[in-house]
C-alpha positions as MATLAB code, in Angstrom:
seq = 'XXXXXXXXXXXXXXXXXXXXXXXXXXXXXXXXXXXXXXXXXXXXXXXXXXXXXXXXXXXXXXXXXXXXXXXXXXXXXXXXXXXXXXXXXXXXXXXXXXXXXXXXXXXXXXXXXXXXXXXXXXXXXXXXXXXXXXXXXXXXXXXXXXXXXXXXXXXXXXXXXXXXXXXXXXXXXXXXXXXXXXXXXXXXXXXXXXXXXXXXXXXXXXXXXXXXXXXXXXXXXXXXXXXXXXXXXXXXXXXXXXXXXXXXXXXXXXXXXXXXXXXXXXXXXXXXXXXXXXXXXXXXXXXXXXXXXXXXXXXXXXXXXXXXXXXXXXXXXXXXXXXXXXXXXX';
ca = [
       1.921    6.738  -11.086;
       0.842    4.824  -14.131;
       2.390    2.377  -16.211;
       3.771    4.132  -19.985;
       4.450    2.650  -22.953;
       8.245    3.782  -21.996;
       8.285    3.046  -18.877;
       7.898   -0.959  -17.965;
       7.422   -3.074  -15.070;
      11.207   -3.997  -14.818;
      12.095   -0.228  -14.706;
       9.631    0.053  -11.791;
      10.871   -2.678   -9.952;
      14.722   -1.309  -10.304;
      13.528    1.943   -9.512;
      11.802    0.967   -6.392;
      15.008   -1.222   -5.511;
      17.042    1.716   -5.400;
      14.459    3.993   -3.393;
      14.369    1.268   -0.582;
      16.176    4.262    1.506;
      18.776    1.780    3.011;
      20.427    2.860    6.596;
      24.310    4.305    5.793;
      25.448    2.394    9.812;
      26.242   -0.448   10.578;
      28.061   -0.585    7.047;
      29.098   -3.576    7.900;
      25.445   -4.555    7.611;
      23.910   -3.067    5.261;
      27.119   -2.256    2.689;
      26.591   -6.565    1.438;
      22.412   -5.848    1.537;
      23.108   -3.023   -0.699;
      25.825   -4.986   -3.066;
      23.514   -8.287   -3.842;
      20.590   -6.042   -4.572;
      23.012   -4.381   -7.280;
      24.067   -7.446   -8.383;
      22.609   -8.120  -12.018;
      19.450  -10.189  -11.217;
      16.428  -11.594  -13.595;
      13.707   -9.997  -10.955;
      11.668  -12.910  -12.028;
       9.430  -12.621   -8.744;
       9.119   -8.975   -8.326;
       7.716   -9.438  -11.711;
       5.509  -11.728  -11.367;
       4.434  -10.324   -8.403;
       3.074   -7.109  -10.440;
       1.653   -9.153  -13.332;
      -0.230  -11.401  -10.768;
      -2.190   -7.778   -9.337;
      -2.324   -6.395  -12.864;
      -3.947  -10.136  -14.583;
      -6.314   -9.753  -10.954;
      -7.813   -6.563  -11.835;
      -5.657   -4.307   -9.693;
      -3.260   -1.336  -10.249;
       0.374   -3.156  -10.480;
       1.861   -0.282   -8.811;
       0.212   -0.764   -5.566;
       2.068   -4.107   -5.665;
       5.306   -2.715   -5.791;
       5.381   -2.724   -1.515;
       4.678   -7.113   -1.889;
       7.498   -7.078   -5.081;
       9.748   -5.868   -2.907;
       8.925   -8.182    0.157;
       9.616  -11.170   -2.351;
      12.678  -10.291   -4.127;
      14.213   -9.091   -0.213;
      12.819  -12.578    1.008;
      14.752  -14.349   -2.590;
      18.226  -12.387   -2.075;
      17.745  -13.426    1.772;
      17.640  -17.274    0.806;
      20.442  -17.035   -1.677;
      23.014  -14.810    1.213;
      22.583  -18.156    3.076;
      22.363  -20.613    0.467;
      25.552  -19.622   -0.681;
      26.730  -20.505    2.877;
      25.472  -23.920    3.007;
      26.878  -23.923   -0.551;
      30.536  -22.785    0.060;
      29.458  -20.857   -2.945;
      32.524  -18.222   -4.308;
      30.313  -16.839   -6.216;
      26.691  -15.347   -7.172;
      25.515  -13.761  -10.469;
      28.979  -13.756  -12.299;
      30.412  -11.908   -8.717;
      31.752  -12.450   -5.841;
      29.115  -14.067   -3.330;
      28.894  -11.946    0.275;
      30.250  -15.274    1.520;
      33.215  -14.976   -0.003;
      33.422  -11.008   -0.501;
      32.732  -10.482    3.372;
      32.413  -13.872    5.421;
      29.783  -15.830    6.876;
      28.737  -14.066    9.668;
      28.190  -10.851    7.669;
      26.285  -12.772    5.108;
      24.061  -14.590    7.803;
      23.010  -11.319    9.529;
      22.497   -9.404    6.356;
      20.755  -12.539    5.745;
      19.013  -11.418    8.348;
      18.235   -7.864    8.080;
      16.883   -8.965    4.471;
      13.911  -10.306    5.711;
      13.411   -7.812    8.174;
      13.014   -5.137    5.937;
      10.714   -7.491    3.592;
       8.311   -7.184    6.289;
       8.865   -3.711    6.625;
       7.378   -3.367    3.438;
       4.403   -5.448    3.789;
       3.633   -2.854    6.337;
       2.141   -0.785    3.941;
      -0.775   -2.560    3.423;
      -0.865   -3.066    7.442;
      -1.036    0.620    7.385;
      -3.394    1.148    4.412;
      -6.907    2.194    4.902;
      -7.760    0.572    1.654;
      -6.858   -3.191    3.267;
      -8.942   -4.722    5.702;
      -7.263   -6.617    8.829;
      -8.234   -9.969    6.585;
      -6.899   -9.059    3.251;
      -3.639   -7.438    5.111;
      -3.462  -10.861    7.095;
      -3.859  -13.254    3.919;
      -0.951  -10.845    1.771;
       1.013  -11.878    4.817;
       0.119  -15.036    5.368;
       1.016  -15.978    1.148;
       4.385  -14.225    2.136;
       5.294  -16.441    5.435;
       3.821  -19.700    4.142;
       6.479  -18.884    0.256;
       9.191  -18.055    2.862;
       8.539  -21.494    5.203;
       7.982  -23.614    2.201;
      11.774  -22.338    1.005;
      13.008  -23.428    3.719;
      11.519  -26.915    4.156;
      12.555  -27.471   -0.151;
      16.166  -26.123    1.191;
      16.190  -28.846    4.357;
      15.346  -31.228    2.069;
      17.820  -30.451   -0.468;
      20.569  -30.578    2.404;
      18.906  -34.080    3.198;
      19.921  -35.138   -0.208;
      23.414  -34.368   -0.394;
      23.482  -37.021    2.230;
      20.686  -39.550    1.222;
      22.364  -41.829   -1.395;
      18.864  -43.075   -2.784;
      16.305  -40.304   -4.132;
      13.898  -40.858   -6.210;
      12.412  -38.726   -8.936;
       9.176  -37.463   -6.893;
      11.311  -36.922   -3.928;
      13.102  -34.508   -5.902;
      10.058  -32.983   -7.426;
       8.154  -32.496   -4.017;
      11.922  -30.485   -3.206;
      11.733  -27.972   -5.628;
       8.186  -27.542   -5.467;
       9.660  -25.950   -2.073;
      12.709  -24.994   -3.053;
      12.190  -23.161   -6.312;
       8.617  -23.093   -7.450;
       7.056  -22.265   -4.190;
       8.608  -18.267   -3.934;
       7.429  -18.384   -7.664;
       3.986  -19.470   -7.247;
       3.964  -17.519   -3.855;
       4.777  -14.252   -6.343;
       1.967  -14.241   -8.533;
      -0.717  -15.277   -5.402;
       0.444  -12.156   -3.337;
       0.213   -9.701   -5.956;
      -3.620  -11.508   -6.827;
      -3.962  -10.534   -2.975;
      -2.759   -7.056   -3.117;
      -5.363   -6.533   -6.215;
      -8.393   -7.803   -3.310;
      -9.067  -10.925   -5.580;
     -11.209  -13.390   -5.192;
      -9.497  -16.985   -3.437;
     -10.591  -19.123   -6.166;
      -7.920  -16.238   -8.882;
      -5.401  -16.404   -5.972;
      -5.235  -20.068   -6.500;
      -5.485  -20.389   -9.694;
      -2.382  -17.979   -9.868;
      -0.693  -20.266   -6.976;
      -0.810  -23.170   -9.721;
       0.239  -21.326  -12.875;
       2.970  -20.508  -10.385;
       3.698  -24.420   -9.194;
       3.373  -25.166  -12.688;
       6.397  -22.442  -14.085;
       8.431  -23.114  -10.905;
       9.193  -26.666  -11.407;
      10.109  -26.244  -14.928;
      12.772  -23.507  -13.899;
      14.871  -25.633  -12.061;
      14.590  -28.305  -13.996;
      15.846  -26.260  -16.918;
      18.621  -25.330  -14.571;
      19.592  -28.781  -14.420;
      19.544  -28.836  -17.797;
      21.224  -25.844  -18.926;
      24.314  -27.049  -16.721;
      24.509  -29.682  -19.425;
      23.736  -28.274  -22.431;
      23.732  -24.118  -22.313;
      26.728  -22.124  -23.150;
      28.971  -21.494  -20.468;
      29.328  -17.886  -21.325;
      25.996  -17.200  -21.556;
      24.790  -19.677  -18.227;
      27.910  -17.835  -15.862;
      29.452  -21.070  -14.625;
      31.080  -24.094  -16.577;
      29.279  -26.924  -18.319;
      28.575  -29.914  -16.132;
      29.041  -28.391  -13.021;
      26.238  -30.286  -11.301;
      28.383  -33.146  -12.465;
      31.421  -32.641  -10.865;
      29.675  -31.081   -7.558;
      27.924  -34.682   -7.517;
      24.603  -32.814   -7.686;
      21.538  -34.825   -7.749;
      19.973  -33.034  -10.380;
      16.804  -34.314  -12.254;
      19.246  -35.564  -15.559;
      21.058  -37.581  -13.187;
      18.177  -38.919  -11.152;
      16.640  -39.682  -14.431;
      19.995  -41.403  -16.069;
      20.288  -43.643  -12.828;
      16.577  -44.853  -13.641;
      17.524  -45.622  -16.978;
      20.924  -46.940  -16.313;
      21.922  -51.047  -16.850;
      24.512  -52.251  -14.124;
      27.552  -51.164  -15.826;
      26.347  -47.586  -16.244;
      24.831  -47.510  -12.901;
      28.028  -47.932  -11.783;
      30.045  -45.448  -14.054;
      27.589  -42.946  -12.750;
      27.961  -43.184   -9.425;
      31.521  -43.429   -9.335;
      31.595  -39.991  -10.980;
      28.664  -38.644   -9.092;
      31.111  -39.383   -6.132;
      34.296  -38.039   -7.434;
      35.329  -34.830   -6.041;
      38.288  -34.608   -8.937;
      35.847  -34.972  -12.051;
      38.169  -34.231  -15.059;
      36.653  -32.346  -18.159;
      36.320  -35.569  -20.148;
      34.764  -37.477  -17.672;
      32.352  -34.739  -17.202;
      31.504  -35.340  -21.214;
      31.601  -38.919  -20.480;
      28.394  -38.628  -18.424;
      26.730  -36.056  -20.711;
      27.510  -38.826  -23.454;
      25.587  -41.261  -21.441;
      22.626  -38.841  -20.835;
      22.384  -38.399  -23.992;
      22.687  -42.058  -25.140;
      20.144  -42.906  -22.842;
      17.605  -40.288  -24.016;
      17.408  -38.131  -20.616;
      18.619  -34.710  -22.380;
      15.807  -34.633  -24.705;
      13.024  -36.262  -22.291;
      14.021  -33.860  -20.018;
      13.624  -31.219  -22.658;
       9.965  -32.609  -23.204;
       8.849  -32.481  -19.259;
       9.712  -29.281  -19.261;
       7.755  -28.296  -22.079;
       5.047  -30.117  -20.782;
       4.916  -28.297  -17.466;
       4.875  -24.624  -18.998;
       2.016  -25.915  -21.373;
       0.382  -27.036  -18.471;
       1.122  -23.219  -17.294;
      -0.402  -21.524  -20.179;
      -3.516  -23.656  -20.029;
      -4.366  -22.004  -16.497;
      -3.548  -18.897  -18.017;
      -6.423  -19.205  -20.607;
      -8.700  -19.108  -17.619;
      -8.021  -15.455  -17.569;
      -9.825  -12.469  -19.094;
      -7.757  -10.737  -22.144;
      -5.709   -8.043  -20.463;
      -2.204   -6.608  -20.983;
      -1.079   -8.340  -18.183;
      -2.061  -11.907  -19.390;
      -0.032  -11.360  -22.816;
       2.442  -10.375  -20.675;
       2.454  -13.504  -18.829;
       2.079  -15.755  -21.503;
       5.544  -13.934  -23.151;
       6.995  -14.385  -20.297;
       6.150  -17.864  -20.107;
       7.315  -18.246  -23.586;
      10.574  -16.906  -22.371;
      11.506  -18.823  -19.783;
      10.537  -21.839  -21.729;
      13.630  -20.706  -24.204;
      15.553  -19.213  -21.827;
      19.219  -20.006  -22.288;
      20.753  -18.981  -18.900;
];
């Protein structure tokens, strides 16, 4: 199979989604694995995973087996997140939380990963991968999955914690978020048989996109369309979120709005205009646009790593991707 003009790495990745030859029983279990994978999804680390072979040298289809570990491994973290989360709902639909319950979404949870590492079996099974290079696709795959986890713990630790500080937050989401990100474009370097010192270059491009993404997803609940984002403005806000804005505003903040902010932080009952009373005072106190200009930072940071790289298809298709998410609006 080769890569045409008319067919592109996205269509691959959908196609291979739907040829994952799913069991029809228990349909209890595998009836909610099938409906998230449906669910409209940006496929950002499938993608990634592809481009990261293809930028290495190798044939992005032969990554397709790793693309589909990572985005099983992503939907399995978001079935439970949405636990922990009481969340209703996931991409614009009902989550499997709330569709099924929460012992159907913690097995197919469950049954997630376990067919992720069914399909790093293929290179387990592949005369063309050594015991070594099989072990170090694996080992890119379990250390993305456990670093998930620990950003996720300490997440949870927040919620309770009434003191973060900025680089507490930052060291989360380097687990949380950038981590499976970073972990995306190493495996598929891996995959291609490169060379450790490409797989970590490709680990930092990876660090270096991943933080940015949340942060703009702090961001975005703030200042992005609600129509376009899928859930109402400020909704960080009225969860009581610690978010990066509000980390950043409580820096910032004199007594009196110290105060104003945590009250509302705190407020399970945030009305609509106190919600735009706090956006009012991250914007009065410059976080909104310094915010803006971190994460620009952080993807220029990105793209200089990228230079490293020979010209290729696949590095122009990094760099617009880059230059997407940087603009991204949702």
């Amino acid at each position: 199979m080769s890569i045409t003009k008319e067919q592109h790495l996205t269509e691959l990745i959908e196609d291979r989604l739907q040829r994952l030859n799913l069991p029809e029983n228990p349909t209890s279990l595998y009836d909610p694995v099938r409906y998230t994978l449906e669910l409209p999804g940006k496929r950002v680390r499938p993608y990634l995973t592809l481009v990261g072979c293809g930028i290495s040298g190798g044939v992005a289809e032969e990554a397709l087996s790793a693309a589909m570990a990572i985005e099983l491994l992503h939907n399995f973290t978001l079935l439970h997140d949405d636990i922990m989360d009481k969340a209703d709902t996931r991409r614009g639909e009902a989550s499997v939380y709330k569709k099924w319950d929460s012992s159907t979404a913690i097995l197919s949870g469950d049954t997630m990963y376990a067919v992720a590492f069914k399909q790093l079996q293929y290179y387990g099974h592949s005369s063309s991968y050594s015991k070594e290079r099989y072990a170090r696709i694996v080992d890119i795959f379990l250390n993305s999955a456990e670093k998930v986890c620990e950003g996720q713990a300490y997440d949870l630790h927040f919620e309770h914690q009434k003191h973060v500080t900025i680089e507490e937050y930052l060291n989360m989401i380097k687990g949380k978020t950038a981590a499976l990100i970073s972990g995306s474009l190493a495996i598929g370097a891996a995959v291609a048989l490169a060379e450790e010192q490409t797989i970590s270059q490709l680990q930092t491009i990876g660090q270096k996109a991943g933080i940015p993404f949340q942060i703009q997803d702090d961001l975005l609940d703030v200042v992005a369309d609600p129509n376009k984002f899928g859930k109402m403005r400020g909704g960080d806000i009225q969860e009581g979120k610690k978010t990066y804005l509000s980390l950043l505003a409580l820096q910032r903040c004199n007594k009196q709005q110290k105060s104003f902010l945590e009250h509302e932080l705190a407020n399970p009952s945030t009305t609509p205009d106190e919600i735009s009373a706090v956006i009012d005072l991250f914007d009065k106190l410059d976080v909104i646009d310094d915010t803006e200009k971190m994460i620009r930072q952080y993807y220029k940071e990105a793209m200089n790593q990228v230079d490293a790289f020979r010209p290729s298809p696949y590095k122009r298709k990094l760099i617009t991707f880059l230059n997407r998410l940087l603009s991204r609006e949702f």
